[in-house]
N, C-alpha and C positions, 0 to 999 in steps of 0.2 A: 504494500500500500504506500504510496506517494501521499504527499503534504495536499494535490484536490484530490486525491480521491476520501481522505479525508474531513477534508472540508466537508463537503458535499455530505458524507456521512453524519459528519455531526452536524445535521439539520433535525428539526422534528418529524418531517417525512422520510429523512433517510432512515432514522434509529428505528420508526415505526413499521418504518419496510424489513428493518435488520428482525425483530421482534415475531416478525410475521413470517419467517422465512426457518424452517429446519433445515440441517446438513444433508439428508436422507443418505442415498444411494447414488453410487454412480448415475443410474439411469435416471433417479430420478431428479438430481443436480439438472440434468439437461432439460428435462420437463421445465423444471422450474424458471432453469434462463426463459427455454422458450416462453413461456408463461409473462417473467417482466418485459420481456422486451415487446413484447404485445400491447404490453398494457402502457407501453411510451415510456419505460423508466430509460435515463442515459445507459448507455454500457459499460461505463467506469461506474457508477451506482452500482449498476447490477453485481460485476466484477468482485466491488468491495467488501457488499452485501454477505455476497456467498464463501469469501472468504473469510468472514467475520463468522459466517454460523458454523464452515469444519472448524476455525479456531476455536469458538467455546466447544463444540462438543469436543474437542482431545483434553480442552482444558478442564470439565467433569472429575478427569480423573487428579487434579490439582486441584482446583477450587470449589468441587463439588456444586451444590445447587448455585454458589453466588457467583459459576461463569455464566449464567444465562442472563447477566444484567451486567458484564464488563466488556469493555473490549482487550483487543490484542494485539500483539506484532507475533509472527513467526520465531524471530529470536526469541522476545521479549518473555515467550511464553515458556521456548526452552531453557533460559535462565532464571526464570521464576521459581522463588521459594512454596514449594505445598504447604496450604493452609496450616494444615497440621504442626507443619516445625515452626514457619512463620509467628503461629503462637506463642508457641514455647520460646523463641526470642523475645518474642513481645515482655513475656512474662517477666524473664529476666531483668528486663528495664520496670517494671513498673515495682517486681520486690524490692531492688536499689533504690525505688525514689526520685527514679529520674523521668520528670517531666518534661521537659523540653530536649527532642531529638533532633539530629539532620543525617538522615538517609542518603548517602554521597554513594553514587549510581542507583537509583531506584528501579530502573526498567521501568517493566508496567505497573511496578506498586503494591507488589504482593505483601514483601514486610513494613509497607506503611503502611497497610491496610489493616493490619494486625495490630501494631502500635495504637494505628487510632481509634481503633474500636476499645482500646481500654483509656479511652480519654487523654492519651498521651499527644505534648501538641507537637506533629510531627513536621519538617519540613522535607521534601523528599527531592533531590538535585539530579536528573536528569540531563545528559548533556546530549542526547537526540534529539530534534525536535517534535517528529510524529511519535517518538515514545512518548515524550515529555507529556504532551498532548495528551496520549490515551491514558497516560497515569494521571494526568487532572480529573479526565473523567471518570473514572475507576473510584479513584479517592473523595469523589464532590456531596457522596452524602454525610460525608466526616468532618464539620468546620472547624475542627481544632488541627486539620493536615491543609496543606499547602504545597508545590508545587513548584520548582523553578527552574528553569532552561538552561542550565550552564553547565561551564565546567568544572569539577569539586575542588580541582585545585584556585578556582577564582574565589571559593565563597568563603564567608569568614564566619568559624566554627565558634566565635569566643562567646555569643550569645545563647550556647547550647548549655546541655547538661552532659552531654552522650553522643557519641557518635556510633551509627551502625554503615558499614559498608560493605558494598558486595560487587570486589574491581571485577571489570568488565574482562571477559577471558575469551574472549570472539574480537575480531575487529569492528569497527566504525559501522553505526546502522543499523536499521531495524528489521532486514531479511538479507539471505545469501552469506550471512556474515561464515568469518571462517573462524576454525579455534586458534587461539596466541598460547604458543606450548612456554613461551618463556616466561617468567614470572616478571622480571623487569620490564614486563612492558604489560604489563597490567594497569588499567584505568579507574579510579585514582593509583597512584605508584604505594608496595607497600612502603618503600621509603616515608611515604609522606604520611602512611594509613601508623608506622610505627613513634615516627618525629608526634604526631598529635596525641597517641597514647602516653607519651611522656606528660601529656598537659590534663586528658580527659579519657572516662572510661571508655573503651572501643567495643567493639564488636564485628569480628568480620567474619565474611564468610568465600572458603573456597573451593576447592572440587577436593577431593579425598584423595585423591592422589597427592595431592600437595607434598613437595619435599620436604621429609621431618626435620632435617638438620638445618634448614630455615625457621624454624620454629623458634621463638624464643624462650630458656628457661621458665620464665617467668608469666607466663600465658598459662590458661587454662586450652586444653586441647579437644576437642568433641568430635568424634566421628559418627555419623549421622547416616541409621538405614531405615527404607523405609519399604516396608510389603517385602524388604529382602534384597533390596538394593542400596549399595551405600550411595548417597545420592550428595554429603555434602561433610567439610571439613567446618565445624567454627571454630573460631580463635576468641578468648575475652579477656579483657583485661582491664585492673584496677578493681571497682567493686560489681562490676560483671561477673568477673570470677568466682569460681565458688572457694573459700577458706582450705587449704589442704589438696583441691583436687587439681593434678596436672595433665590428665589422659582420662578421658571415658569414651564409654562407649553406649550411645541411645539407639533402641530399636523400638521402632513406631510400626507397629500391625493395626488391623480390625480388634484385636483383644487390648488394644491399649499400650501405653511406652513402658518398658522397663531401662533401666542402666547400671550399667558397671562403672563406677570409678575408683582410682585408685591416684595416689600423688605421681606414679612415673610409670614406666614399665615395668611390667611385673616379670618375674623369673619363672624360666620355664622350669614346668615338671619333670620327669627321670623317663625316660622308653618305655614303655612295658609291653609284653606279649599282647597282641589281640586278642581283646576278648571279646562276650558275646555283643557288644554294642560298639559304636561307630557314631562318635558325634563331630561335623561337620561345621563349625565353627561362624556365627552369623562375621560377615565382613567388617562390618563395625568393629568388633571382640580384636579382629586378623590385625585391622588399618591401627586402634589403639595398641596393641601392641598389651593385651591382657590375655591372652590363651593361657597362662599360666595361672591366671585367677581365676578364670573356668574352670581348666582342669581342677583344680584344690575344689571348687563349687560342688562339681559332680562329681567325683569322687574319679577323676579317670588320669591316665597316665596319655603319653606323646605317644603318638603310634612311630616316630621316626622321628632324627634331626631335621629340624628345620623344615619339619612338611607340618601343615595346619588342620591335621586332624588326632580327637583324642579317642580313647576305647578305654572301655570300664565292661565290667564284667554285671554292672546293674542300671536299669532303666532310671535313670534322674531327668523328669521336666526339669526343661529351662529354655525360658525365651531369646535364650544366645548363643542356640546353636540346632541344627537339625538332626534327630536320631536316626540310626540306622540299624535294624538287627541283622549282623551277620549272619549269611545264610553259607556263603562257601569260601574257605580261604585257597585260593588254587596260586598256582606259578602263571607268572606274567609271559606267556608261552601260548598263541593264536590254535595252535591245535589242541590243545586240550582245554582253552577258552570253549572252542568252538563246539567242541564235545558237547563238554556241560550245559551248553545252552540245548544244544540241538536235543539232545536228552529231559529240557526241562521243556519244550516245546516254547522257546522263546521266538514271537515275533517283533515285538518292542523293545528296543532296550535304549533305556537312557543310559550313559557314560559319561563318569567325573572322572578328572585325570589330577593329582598334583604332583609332581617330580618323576612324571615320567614322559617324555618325549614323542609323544604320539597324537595324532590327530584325530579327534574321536570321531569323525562322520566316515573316513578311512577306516576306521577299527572297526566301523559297524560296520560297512560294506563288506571286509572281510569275511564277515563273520556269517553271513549268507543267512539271515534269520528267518526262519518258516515258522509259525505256527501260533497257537491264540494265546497265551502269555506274554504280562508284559516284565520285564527285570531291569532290575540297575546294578551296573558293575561300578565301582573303583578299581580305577589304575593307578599304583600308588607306591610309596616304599614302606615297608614293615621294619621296623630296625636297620633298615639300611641296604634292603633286598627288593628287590622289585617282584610286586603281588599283585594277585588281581583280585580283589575282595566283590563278592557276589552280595548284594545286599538287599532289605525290603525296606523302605519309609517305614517310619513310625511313625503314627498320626499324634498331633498336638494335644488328643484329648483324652492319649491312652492313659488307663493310670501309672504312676508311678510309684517308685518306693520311697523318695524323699522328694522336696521340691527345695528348687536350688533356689 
């Protein structure tokens, strides 16, 4: 979307056209053009329109019911904080006390939107202008947030309480953009995002990949998953921070957030033989760098150096990690893979691999699968030997013997 197609958009006919219009179907996308263009709508309207309604429907799965009354950019939307965690930062500024924000890169205004619904008076800096734009609109039922066109390194933070930021890691623009792998060239810089945490509490947020050894001591560090995906690094600092904590790890499901924290990395636990369980470590748990406080949680040992899986010989829930009951421990050897499968009549099989070298759509090809079962193999190393571990899910609601 360009700065008129926009325009045009934020009219009262255009919004009311957007309102009136669902994503559907392919086919029926085409209906639908045809449909406006009959009815005399421009073709940049119509265009924008219908790019607007597949935007909120992807965005459902981020903002739930309140994409049907926002707009969007195609970046804007894939750099967008989910509802869900956008909160939980919110949160963190309103326990501290801090009422006056500035949002330096907001995109579309996801974690304004969250600040301002807890009354916090937010200012959100924008330096696109058709973002900037749709983030006004976004944020207009909120009068304690505001909106401003620039660049974060122009604007002057001393009338804040708090800064939250979230440097841009695409280049320039509100679609097509690409990813910026280097961190120095992040927008705002964190040079600048670390110089203001020396003055005022910060809050920033990155991709989880993020280099730990840029980290600073003295940060609070949060690795952030959500349905199962780590989806985001934050950094806090001063009284953002929580007392003690320097590395956790949050996992946001349909059952609610749990977390692991701990002041640093934790040490890992001792090898031990496979036993009947197999827990698969949520990424959050992996990226903080607490598998070893798992492990001690459930009661289980490292299935191997430096591979991210643990085994315990008893079923422990816990929401930070996936169980698995071993069903076969076999040698990492394609023919008597293939055996055991072909023998259990496997036609499906999912395959997890860590420390071993193999391409699992190749592995499964191999494996020439016939038949109405479905199975999950691990390809893995056991003590330092490469295994093929035969596995089944363990559903989240099986019981347990303790809960971690």
């Amino acid at each position: 979307m360009d700065r008129a197609e926009l325009v045009e958009l934020l009219t009262p006919s255009g919004l009311a056209l957007l309102d009136s219009v669902a994503a559907g179907t392919p086919s029926e996308l085409v209906s639908t053009v045809t449909r406006l263009r009959a009815e005399g709508h421009p073709a940049a309207l119509v265009s924008a329109v219908l790019g607007q309604a597949r935007l909120r429907a992807r965005a459902s799965r981020k903002f739930g019911p309140f994409a049907e009354r926002m707009l969007f950019t195609q970046a804007g939307l894939e750099q967008a904080t989910r509802l869900r965690v956008a909160a939980l930062h919110a949160g963190r500024f309103a326990s501290a006390g801090l009422t006056r924000v500035v949002d330096l890169g907001c995109g579309i205004g996801g974690d304004a939107l969250a600040l301002a619904s807890l009354d916090i008076a937010v200012t959100a800096v924008e330096i696109d202008e058709v973002t900037a734009a749709i983030a006004s609109y976004n944020l207009a039922p909120f009068p304690s947030s505001s909106v401003v066109h620039a660049d974060a390194r122009d604007v002057d933070i001393d009338g804040f309480d708090a800064v939250y930021a979230d440097p841009a890691r695409r280049s320039a623009g509100h679609s097509e953009t690409t990813r910026v792998t280097d961190p120095d060239e992040y927008t705002p810089s964190l040079d600048l995002l670390w110089e203001i945490a020396g003055r005022k509490p910060v809050g920033i947020k990155l991709g989880p990949g993020f280099d730990r050894s840029r980290i600073p001591d003295d940060v609070e560090a949060q690795w952030v998953s959500v349905d199962g995906d780590v989806v985001e690094l934050g950094l806090w600092t001063g009284v953002l921070a929580r007392e003690g904590v320097r590395r956790s790890a949050l996992v946001v499901s349909d059952a609610g957030a749990a977390e692991m924290v701990s002041d640093g990395d934790s040490e890992d636990e001792h090898v031990r033989p496979i036993g009947s369980y197999l827990y698969e470590p949520n990424g959050a748990v992996i990226r903080a760098r607490l598998i070893g406080d798992l492990a001690r949680r459930t009661g289980a040992g490292i299935l191997s150096e430096r591979i991210a899986y643990l085994t315990s010989d008893e079923l422990v829930a816990t929401p930070f990690a996936q169980a698995f009951r071993v069903i076969a421990d076999l040698p990492l050897d394609e023919k008597t893979i293939k055996k055991e499968l072909r023998t259990r009549r496997v036609g499906v099989l999912e395959v997890k691999k860590r420390g071993a070298d193999i391409d699992p759509a190749v592995f499964r090809r191999k494996m020439s699968l016939s038949g109405p079962e479905s199975a999950t193999i691990v390809l893995t190393r056991v003590a330092g030997r490469h295994r093929a571990l035969l596995v089944e899910r363990v559903p989240s609601d099986e019981t347990s013997v303790r809960d971690s």
